[in-house]
N, C-alpha and C positions, 0 to 999 in steps of 0.2 A: 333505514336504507341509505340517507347520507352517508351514518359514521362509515358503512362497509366500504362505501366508496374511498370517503379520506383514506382509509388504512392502505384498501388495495393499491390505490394511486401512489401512497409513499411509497410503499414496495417496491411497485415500477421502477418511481422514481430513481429509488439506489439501485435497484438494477441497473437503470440506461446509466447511472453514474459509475456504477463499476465496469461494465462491457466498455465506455467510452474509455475510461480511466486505464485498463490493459490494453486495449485497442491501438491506444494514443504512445502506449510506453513499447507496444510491441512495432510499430511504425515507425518510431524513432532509432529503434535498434535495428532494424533486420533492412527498411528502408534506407535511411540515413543516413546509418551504418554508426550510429554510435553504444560501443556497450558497455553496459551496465554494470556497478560494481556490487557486490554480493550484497549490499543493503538493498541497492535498488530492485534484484530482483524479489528478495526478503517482502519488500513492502508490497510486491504483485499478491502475493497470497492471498490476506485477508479480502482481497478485491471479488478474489477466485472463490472463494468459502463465502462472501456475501452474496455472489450470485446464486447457487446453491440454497440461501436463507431464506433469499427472497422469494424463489418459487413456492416454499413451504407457510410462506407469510401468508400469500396471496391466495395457496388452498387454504388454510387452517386460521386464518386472519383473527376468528375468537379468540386464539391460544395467547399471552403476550411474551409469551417464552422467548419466542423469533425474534420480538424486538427488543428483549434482554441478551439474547443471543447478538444481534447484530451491536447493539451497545457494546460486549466485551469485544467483537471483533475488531470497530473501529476504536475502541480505545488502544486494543494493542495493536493497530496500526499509527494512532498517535503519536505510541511513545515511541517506538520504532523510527517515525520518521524525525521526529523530534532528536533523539540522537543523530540521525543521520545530520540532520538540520546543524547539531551541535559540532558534529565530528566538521562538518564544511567549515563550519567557523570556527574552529579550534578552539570550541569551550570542552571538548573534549577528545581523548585522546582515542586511535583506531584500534578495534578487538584485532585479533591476528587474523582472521580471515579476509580483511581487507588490503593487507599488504602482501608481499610476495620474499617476504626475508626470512621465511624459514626455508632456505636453496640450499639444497644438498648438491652443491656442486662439483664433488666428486664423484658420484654414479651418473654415468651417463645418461643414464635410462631418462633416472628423472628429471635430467637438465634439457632434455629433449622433447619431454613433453611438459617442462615449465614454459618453455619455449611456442610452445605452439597453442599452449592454452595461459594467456598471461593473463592477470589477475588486475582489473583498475582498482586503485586506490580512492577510497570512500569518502575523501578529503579534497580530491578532484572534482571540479565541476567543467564538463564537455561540452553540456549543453543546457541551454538557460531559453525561459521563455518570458517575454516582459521582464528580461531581467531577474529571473528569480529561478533560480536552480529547480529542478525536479521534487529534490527532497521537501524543499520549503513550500512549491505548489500543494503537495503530499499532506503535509501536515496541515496547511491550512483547509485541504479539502475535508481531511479528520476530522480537525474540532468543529467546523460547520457541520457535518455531515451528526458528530456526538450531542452539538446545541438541537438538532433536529430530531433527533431520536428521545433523546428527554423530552422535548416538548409535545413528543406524540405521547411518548410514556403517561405523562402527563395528562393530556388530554383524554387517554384510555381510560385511565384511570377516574375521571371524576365523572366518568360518564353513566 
């Protein structure tokens, strides 16, 4: 009867850490007014798909599937952010959908609606908490969030 509990509780857990985790990023944008560049909304996903996990965790809790499933989710929000991470610090260079230099500036059309829908660049940081860019928050909630999930693995496992 305990282990049911631990399992169920984790689940919760990365729940309220994913609903807080969009919550926190959709608040910043729409409140704030700061927007996000295509990584940053990139990294919302996995957030979105672990809430989804976790309700299936929480009926199906026997199964360990869920938490191999949320293992691949947050690892490839990881590396995800971990690029982003890298792009901020120029250990790495920006994919094209971060930038806005492929402008076809001779049809008006599309100069009109480059215009109205501009593009932040992934190398920009707007807004920082304690200091630490969004991305870098990201990742570090990842690898904690991955140290956690192995150690349930873990602990399911020898049980």
């Amino acid at each position: 009867m305990n282990s049911i509990f631990e399992i169920k509780k984790f689940y919760i857990t990365i729940f309220v850490i994913s609903i807080f985790s969009l919550l926190t990023a959709l608040f910043i944008e729409f409140f704030l007014g700061y927007s996000p560049c295509k990584l940053c909304v990139y990294q919302r996903i996995p957030y979105l798909i672990a809430i989804f996990i976790t309700f299936l965790g929480v009926s199906y809790y026997k199964n360990l599937i869920w938490l191999y499933v949320l293992l691949i989710i947050f690892f490839s929000n990881f590396i995800l952010s971990g690029y982003h991470f890298g792009i901020e610090q120029e250990i790495f260079s920006e994919f094209s959908g971060c930038t806005s230099n492929s402008l076809n500036i001779t049809d008006k059309n599309e100069l009109l609606k480059s215009l109205n829908s501009e593009v932040n660049s992934c190398k920009n940081v707007d807004f920082r908490i304690f200091g630490l860019s969004l991305a870098t928050i990201n990742f570090l909630l990842s690898f904690t969030i991955l140290i956690l999930i192995l150690k349930v693995i873990k602990n399911e496992k020898n049980k």
